[in-house]
C-alpha positions in Angstrom: 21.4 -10.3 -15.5 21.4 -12.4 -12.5 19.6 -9.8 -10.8 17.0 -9.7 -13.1 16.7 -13.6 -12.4 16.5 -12.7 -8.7 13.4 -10.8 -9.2 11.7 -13.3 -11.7 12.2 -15.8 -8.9 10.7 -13.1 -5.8 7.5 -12.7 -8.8 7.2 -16.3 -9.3 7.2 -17.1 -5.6 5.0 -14.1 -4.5 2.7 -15.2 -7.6 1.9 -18.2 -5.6 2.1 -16.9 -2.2 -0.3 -14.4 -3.1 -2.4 -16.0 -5.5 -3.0 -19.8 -4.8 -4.1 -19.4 -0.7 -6.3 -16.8 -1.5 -8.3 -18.5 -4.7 -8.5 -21.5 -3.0 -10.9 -19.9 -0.4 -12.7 -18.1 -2.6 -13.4 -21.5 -4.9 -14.4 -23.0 -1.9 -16.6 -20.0 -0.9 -18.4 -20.3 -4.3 -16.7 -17.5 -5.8 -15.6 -18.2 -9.7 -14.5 -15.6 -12.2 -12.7 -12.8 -11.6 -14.7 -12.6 -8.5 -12.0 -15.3 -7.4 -9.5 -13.8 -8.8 -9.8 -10.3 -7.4 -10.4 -11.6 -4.1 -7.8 -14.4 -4.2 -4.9 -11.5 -3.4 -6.1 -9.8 -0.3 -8.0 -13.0 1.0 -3.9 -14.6 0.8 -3.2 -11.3 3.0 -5.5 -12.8 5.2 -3.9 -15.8 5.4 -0.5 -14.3 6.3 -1.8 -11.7 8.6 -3.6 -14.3 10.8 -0.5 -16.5 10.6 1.6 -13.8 11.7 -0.8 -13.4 15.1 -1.1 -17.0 15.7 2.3 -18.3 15.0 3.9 -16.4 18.5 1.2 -17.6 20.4 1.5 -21.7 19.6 5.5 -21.5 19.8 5.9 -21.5 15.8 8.5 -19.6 13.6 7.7 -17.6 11.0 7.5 -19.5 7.6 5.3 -21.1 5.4 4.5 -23.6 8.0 1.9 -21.4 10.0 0.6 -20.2 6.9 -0.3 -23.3 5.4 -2.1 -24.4 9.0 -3.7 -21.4 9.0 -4.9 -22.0 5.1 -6.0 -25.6 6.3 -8.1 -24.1 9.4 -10.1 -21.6 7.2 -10.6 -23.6 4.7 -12.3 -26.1 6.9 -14.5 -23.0 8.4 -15.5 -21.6 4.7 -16.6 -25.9 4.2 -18.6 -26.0 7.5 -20.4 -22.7 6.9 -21.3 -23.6 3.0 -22.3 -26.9 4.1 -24.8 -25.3 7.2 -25.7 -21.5 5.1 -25.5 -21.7 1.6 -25.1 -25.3 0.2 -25.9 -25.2 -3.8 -26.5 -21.5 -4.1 -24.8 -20.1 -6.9 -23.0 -17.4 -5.3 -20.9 -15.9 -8.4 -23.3 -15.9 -11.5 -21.9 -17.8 -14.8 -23.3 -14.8 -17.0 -20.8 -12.5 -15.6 -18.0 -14.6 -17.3 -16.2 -11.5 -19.2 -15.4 -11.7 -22.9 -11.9 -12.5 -24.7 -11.6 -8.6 -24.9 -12.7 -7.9 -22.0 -9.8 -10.6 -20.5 -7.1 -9.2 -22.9 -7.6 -6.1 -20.9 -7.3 -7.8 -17.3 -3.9 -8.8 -18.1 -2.7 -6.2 -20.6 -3.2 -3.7 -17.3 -0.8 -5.2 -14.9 1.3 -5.0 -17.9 1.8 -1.8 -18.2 2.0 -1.7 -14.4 4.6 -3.8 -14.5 6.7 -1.5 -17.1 5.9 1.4 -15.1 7.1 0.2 -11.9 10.6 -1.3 -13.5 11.2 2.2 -15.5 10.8 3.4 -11.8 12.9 1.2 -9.6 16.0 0.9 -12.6 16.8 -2.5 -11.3 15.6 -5.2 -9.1 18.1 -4.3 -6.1 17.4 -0.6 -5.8 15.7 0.8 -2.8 13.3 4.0 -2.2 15.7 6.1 -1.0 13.5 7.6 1.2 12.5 8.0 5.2 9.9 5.5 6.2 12.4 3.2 4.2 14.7 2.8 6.9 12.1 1.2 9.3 10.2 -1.1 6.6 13.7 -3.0 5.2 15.1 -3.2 8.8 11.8 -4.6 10.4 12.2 -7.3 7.5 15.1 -8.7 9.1 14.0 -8.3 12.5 11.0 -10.3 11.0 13.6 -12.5 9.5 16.1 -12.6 12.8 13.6 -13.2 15.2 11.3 -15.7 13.6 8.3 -13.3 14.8 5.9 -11.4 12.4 3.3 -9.9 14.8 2.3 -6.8 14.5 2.0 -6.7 18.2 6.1 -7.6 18.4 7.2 -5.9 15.0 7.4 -2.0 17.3 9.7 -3.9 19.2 12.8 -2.9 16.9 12.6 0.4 18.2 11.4 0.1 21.6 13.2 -2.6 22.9 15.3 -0.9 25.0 12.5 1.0 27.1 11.3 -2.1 28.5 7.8 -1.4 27.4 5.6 -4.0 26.0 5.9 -3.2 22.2 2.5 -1.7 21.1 0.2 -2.7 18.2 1.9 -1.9 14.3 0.4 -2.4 11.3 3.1 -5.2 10.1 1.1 -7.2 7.1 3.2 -6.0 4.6 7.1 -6.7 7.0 5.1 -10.1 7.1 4.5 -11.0 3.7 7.9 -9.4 3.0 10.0 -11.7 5.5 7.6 -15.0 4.0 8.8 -13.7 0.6 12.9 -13.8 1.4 12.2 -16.9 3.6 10.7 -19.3 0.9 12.6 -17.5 -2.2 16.0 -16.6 -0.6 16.1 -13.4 -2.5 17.2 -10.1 -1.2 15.1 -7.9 1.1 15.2 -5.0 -1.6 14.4 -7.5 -4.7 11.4 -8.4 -2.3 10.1 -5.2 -1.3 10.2 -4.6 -5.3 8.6 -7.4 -6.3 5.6 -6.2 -3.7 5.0 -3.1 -5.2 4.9 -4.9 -8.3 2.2 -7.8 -6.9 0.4 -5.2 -5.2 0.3 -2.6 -8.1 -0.1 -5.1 -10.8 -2.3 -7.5 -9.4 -4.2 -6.6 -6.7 -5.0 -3.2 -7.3 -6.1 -3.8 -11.1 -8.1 -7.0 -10.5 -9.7 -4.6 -7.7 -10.8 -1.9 -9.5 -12.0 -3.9 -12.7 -14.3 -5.7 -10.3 -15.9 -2.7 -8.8 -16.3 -1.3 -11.7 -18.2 -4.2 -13.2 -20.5 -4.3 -10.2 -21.1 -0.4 -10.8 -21.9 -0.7 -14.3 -21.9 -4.3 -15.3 -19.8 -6.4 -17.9 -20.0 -4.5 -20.7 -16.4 -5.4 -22.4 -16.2 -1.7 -23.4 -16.4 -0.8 -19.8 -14.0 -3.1 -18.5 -11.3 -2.3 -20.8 -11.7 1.4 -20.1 -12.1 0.3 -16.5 -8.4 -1.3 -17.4 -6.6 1.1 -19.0 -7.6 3.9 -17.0 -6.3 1.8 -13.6 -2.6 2.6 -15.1 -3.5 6.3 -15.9 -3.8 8.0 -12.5 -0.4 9.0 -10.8 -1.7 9.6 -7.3 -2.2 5.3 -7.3 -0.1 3.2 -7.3 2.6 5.0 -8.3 2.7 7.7 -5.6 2.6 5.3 -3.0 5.7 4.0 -4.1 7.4 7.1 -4.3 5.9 9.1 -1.5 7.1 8.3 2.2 7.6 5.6 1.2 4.1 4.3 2.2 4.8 0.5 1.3 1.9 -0.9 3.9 -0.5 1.7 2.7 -0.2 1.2 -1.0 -0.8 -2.7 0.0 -4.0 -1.7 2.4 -5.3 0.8 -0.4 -5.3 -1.7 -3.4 -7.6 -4.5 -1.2 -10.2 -1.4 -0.7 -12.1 -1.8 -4.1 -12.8 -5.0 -4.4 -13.7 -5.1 -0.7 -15.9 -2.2 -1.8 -17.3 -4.3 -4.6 -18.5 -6.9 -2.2 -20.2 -4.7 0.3 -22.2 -3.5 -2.8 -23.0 -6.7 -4.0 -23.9 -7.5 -0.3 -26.4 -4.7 0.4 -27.3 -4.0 -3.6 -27.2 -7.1 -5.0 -30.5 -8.8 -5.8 -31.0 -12.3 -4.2 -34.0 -14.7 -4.4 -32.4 -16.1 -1.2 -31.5 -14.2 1.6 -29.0 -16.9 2.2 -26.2 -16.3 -1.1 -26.2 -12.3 0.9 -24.4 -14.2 3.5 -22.1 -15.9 1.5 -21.2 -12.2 0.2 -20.5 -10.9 3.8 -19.1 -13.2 4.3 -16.2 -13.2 1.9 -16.4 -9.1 2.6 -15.2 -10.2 6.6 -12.7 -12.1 5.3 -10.4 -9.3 3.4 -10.8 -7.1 6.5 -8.0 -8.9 8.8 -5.6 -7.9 5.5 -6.5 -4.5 5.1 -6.8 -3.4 9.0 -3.0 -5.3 9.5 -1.9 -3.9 6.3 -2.6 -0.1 7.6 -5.5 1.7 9.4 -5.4 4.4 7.0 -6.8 1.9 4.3 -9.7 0.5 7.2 -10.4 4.0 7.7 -11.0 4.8 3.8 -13.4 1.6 3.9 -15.1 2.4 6.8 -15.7 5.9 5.0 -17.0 4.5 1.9 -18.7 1.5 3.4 -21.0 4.4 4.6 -21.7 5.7 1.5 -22.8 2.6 0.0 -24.9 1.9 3.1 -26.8 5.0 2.4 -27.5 4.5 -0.7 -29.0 1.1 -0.1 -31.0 3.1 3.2 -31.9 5.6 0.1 -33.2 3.0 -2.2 -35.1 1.6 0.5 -36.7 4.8 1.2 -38.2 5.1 -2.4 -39.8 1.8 -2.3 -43.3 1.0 -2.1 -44.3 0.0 1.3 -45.4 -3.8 0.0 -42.1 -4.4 -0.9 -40.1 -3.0 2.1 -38.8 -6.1 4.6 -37.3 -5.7 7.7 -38.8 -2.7 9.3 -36.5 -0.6 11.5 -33.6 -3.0 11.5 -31.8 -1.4 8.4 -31.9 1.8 10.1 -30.8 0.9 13.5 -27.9 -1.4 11.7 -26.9 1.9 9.8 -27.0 3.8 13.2 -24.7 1.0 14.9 -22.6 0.9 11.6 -21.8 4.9 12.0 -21.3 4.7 15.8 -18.4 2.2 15.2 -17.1 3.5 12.0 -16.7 6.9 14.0 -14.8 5.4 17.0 -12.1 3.4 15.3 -12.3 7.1 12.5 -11.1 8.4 16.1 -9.3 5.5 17.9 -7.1 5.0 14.1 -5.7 8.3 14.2 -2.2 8.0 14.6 -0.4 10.2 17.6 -1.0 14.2 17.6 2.6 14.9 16.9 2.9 12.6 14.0 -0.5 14.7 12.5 1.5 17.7 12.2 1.2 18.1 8.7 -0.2 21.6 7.5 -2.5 22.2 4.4 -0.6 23.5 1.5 -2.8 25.4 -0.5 -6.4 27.2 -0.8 -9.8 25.4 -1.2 -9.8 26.5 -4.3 -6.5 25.1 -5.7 -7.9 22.1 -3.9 -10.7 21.6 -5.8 -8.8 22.3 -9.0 -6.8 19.2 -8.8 -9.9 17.5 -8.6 -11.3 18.7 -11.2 -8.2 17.9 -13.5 -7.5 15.1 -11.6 -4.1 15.9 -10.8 -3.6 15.7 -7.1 -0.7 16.4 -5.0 0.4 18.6 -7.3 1.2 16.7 -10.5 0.8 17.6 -14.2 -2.7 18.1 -16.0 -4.2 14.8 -16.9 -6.3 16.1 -19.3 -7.8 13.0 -20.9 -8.6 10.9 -17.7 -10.5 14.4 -16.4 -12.7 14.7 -19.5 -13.4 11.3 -19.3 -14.4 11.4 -15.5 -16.4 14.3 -16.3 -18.3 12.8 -19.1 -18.5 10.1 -16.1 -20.7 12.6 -13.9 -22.9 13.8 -17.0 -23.6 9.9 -17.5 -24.3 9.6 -13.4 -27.0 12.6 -14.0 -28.6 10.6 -16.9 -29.2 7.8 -15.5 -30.2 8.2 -11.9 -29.9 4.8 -11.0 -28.8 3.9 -7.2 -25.3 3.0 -8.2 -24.9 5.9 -10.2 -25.5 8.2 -7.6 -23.5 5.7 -5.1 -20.5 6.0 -7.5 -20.9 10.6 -7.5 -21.4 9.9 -3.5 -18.3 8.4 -3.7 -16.4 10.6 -5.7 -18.0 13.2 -3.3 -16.6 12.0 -0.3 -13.0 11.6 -1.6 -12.7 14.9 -3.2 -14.0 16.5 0.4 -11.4 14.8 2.2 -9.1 15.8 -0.1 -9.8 19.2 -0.3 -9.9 19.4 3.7 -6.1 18.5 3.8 -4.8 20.1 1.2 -6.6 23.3 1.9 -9.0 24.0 5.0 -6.7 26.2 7.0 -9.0 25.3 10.6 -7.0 23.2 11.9 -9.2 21.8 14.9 -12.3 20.6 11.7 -9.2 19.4 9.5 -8.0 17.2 12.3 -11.3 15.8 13.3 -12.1 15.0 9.6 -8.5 13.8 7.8 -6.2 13.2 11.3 -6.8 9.0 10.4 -4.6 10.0 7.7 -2.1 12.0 9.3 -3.7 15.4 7.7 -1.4 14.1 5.3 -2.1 15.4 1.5 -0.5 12.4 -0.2 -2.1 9.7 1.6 -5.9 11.6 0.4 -4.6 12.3 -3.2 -4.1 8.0 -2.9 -8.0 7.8 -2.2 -9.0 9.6 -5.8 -7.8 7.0 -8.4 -10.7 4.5 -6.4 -13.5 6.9 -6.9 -12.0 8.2 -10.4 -11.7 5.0 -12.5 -15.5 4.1 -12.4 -16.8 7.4 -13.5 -13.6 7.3 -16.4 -15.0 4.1 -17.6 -18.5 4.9 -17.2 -17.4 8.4 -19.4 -15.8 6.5 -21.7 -18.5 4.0 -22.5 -20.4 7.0 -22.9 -18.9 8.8 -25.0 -18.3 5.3 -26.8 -21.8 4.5 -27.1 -22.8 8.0 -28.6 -19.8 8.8 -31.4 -20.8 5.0 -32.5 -24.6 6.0 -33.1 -23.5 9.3 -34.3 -21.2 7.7 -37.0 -23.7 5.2 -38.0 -26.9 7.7 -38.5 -24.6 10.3 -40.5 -24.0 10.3 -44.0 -20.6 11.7 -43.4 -19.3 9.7 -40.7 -15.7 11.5 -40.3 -16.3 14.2 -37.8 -17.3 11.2 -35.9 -14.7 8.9 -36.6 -12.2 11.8 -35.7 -13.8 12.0 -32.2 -14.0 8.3 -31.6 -9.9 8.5 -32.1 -9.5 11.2 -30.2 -11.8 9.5 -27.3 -9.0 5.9 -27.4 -6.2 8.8 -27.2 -7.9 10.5 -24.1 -8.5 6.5 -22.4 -4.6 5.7 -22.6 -1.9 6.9 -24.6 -2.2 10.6 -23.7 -2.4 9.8 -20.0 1.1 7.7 -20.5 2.6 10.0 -22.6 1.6 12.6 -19.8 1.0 12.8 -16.4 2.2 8.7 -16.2 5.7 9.5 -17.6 6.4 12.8 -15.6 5.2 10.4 -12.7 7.8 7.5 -13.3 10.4 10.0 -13.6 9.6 11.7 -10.2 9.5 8.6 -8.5 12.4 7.2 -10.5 15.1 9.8 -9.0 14.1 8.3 -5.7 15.3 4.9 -6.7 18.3 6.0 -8.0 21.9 4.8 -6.4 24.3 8.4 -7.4 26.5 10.6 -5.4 24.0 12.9 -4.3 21.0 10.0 -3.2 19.5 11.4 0.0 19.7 7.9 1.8 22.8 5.8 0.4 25.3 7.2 -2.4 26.6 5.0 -4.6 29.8 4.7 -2.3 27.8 4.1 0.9 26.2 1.1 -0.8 30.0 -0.1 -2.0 31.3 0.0 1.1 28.0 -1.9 2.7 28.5 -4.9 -0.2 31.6 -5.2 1.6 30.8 -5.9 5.5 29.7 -9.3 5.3 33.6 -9.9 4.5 34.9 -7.4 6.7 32.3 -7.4 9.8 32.1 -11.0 11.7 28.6 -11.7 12.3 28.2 -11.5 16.0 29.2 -8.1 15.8 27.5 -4.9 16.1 27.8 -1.6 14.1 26.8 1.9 15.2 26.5 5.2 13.4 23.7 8.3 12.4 20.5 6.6 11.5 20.1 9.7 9.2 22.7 9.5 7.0 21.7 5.5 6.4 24.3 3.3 8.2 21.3 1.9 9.9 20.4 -0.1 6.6 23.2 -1.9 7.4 20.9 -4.1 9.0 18.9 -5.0 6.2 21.0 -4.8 3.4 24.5 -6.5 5.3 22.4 -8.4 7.6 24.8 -7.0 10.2 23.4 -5.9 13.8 23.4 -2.0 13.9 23.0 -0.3 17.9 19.9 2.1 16.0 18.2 0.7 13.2 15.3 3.3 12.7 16.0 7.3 12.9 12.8 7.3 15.7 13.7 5.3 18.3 14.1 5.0 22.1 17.8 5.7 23.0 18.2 4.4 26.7 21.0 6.7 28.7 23.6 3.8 28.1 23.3 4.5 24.5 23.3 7.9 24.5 26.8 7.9 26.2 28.1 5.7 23.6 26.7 8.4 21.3 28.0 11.1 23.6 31.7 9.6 23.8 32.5 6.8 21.6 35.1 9.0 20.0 37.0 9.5 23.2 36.5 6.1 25.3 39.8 4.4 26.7 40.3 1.0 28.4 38.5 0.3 31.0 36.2 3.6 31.2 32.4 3.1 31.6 32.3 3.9 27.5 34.2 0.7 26.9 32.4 -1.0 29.0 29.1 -0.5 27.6 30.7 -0.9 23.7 32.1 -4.3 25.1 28.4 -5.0 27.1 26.9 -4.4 23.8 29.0 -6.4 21.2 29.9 -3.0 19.6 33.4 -3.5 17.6 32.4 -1.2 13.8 31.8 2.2 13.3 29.9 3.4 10.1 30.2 7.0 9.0 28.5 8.3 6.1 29.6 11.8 6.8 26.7 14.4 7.4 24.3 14.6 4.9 20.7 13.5 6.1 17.4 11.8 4.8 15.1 14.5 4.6 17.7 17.3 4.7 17.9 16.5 8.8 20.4 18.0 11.1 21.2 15.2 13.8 24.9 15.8 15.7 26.3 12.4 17.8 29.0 14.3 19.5 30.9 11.1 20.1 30.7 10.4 16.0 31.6 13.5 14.6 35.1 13.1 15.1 36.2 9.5 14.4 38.6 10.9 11.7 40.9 12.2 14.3 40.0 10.1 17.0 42.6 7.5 19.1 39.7 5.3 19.6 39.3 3.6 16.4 40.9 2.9 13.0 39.9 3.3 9.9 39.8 -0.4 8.1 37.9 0.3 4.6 36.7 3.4 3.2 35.1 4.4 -0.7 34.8 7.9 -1.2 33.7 9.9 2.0 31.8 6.5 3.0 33.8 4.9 6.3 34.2 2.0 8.3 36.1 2.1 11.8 36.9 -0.7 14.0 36.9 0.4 17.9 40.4 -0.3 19.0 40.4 1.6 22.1 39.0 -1.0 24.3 41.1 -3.9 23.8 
């Protein structure tokens, strides 16, 4: 229970830290509604990310402090430029106020998201027991141990010992994280759960349901199918969660549609003053610091659909009579410079060559079948969210309007780059077109839910709209009836009963603590709940990376020699590595162990993250070595003290 506790104290905390900075400078923009609301999340991101630049650079600590003077600073900017641009304009329309429905449906979505996401993780203290999870929960501490959040110092855990400058890293989310355990005192893994819940829950929902309204207006039908489809699509938020794990991704990916929804507001959007479209790019500016320093992957995905929307707008244009046409050439050459820069960073983002190494998996084909049933990355059938989506294109081909078409151009463009990782077998085009993403299947099956819950609400209305003039214009209304209760099935409980429960239990085994966990076994974690009594603090521990000693960093708040699995080992190291087991007094190995405060030895015996094969010759005879002694053991899970060097 007091777990549980634990994590209702990260929610409350985070439900401020990302709510209140964020809604506060979108009041004071002019924002109301859920307009506010949506933004509110990724424009706190903001906030954090800028904080985390700044605070290094005036001699400040990571905490709330920088935060709140960074809150204070653009605050005072949004005032000035209201005051000088767009004083008394209404920038957020009181007729888009959404109906008691409509609301019930806002909040009844991060609901179930919520339910989801705790059926996944089991319990507030679990941890993905996955690869990238080793780096994320360590660079928390380092975050936490070093008082700096930068994402130009965050590499630093890793590279340290080269002696090169540490390079730019998409750190928003080891930010917000280390602010979260700073102002609640909970644990780093109750706080990295309580973010996929904030981010999933809150962020992403709010997000959608806006861009769906400004697709298709504020219909309450609309937005509660917009709603309830946003917790039907495994491939987001779930998979994010699961996969990798891609914590900073899944954070970037859920400020994308409502960043989305402003940029069509901003170009689409009607104004009898050229000054409110200001006011609209202007809060559009302000999400991009969170989503470029949450990960590029998610800037990249804007950038790609920020050019479909800009076409559309060019498109519109183009049909226009020439009386009503403003602005001559300047659209065009803006679009030109728009592409030009969208397609350097689409080249400057990608991440190194030997980290885009991942190979397509399947034929165009099978590709395009997932799309068609939208079940991505492999997973089950999701029958009722692909009729609805479907239903979604035939309503797109009905009505011919510019968002319509915006919202198929859309879909278009995700389910190409889709199809070109999982299945375009030349390499060179693949690379070129999906190497932002790492070629990476996962991370494109992430994009679809974005594209896929407009159309699904836009299908269901629809369909909605037509069973209920059917049903009233025939005599025999049940054939109609039966259809309109088949349609609620198809919106949400087929989808949970589904693809979303074979989803949670996938992503649930990778949560779980047992003897077979591919990171930490249940006895591994035992024996790490018991450092902080047996391991003085100034100490330092070594061990495999792989096999998950490093997390003794971020779950014993212990110093550990490697603390990621991909890391610079300096020579000095690697003859620790090479010899450990063998050092006597006074021999150059004992001299480095002493240099470097290292007195524990963790050994989780062999088995690796990822099935890996990594072999530390001086580690893989501690057992029988003179060198150390075994002080505390559960199961085949180890801890040594070195003995040999006085």
């Amino acid at each position: 229970m007091t777990i549980w506790i634990e994590l209702l104290l990260a929610l409350g905390t985070l439900g401020v830290l990302l709510f209140v900075p964020g809604y506060l400078i979108a009041r004071t923009l002019g924002l109301r509604g859920l307009w506010a609301v949506a933004v509110s999340g990724p424009a706190s991101v903001t906030v954090v990310v800028i904080a985390s630049v700044v605070a290094p650079l005036v001699g400040l600590a990571w905490g709330v402090l920088p935060v709140v003077v960074v809150l204070v600073a653009l605050l005072v900017v949004v005032v000035a430029l209201r005051i000088l641009i767009w004083r008394n304009l209404p920038v957020g329309r009181v007729e888009e106020g959404l109906r008691p429905w409509a609301c019930v449906a806002l909040v009844a979505a991060p609901l179930v998201i919520l339910v989801q996401v705790l059926l996944m993780i089991g319990s507030p203290d679990h941890i993905s027991q996955t690869f990238d999870n080793i780096f994320h929960l360590n660079a928390v501490r380092y975050v936490l141990e070093t008082g700096n959040a930068s994402p130009f110092w965050v590499s630093s855990l890793t590279s340290a010992e080269s002696g090169v400058p540490p390079t730019f890293y998409p750190a928003g989310w080891h930010a917000f994280a280390a602010l979260l355990v700073g102002v609640s005192g909970v644990s780093i893994p109750v706080a990295s759960n309580a973010l996929v819940i904030g981010f999933a829950t809150f962020t992403w929902t709010t997000g959608i349901i806006a861009l769906t309204r400004e697709l298709w207006g504020s219909r309450t039908v609309t937005i509660v199918a917009a709603a309830a489809a946003s917790t039907c699509f495994p491939a987001f938020p779930l998979l994010l969660a699961d996969y990798g794990v891609l914590f900073p991704y899944m954070m970037g990916l859920s400020f994308v549609p409502v960043t989305l929804a402003l940029l069509i507001r901003a170009v689409l959007g009607g104004f009898s003053d050229g000054r409110e479209r200001i006011a609209w790019l202007v809060a559009l500016s302000g999400l991009l610091p969170a989503i470029a320093i949450s990960h590029p992957g998610a800037l990249v995905a804007l950038l790609a659909f920020g050019a479909v929307v800009l076409i559309a707008a060019l498109a519109r244009r183009a049909g226009q009579s020439k009386e009503r046409i403003r602005g001559g050439v300047w659209p065009w050459a803006w679009m030109a410079v728009y592409l030009v820069v969208a397609g350097c960073l689409w080249y400057f983002l990608r991440p190194p060559a030997d980290a885009r190494t991942w190979p397509p998996e399947m034929t165009v084909g099978q590709a395009f079948g997932e799309i068609i049933t939208a079940s991505v990355n492999r997973a089950p059938v999701n029958l009722g969210m692909a009729a609805l989506v479907v239903i979604g294109v035939i309503a797109v081909f009905r009505s011919r309007t510019t968002r319509a078409w915006l919202a198929l151009g859309l879909l278009a463009l995700a389910a190409a780059l889709y199809i070109t990782a999982a299945g375009v077998p030349y390499l060179i085009f693949r690379d070129v077109l999906v190497g932002a993403w790492y070629n990476n299947i996962p991370r494109l099956a992430a994009l679809m839910p974005l594209v896929w819950v407009p159309l699904a609400a836009l299908g269901f209305t629809a369909a909605w709209d037509a069973l209920l003039a059917r049903r009233r214009a025939d005599a025999r209304p049940l054939l109609a009836t039966v259809a309109i209760v088949i349609l609620l099935l198809a919106v949400f409980p087929v989808p949970q009963a589904m693809s979303m429960r074979q989803a949670v239990r996938d992503a649930r085994a990778n949560y779980a603590v047992t003897d077979e966990a591919p990171l930490l076994s249940s006895d591994e974690w035992a024996l790490l709940d018991r450092l902080d009594d047996e391991v003085p603090a100034d100490a330092v521990i070594i061990g495999s990376p792989w096999t998950g000693t490093a997390l003794a960093y971020a779950l014993a708040d212990r110093e550990v020699l490697l603390p990621h699995t991909l890391m610079y080992v300096s020579p000095e190291m690697q003859t620790i590595l090479d010899r450990l087991d063998t050092a006597d007094a006074g021999s150059e190995v004992c001299d480095l162990l002493l240099d470097r405060r290292i007195e524990y030895v963790l050994d989780f015996g062999r088995r690796e993250v990822n099935d890996g094969r990594h072999i530390y010759r001086g580690l893989d005879r501690l057992a029988s070595s003179d060198s150390v002694e075994l002080i505390d053991s559960e199961g085949d899970a180890r801890l040594y003290r070195v003995t040999a060097c006085g």
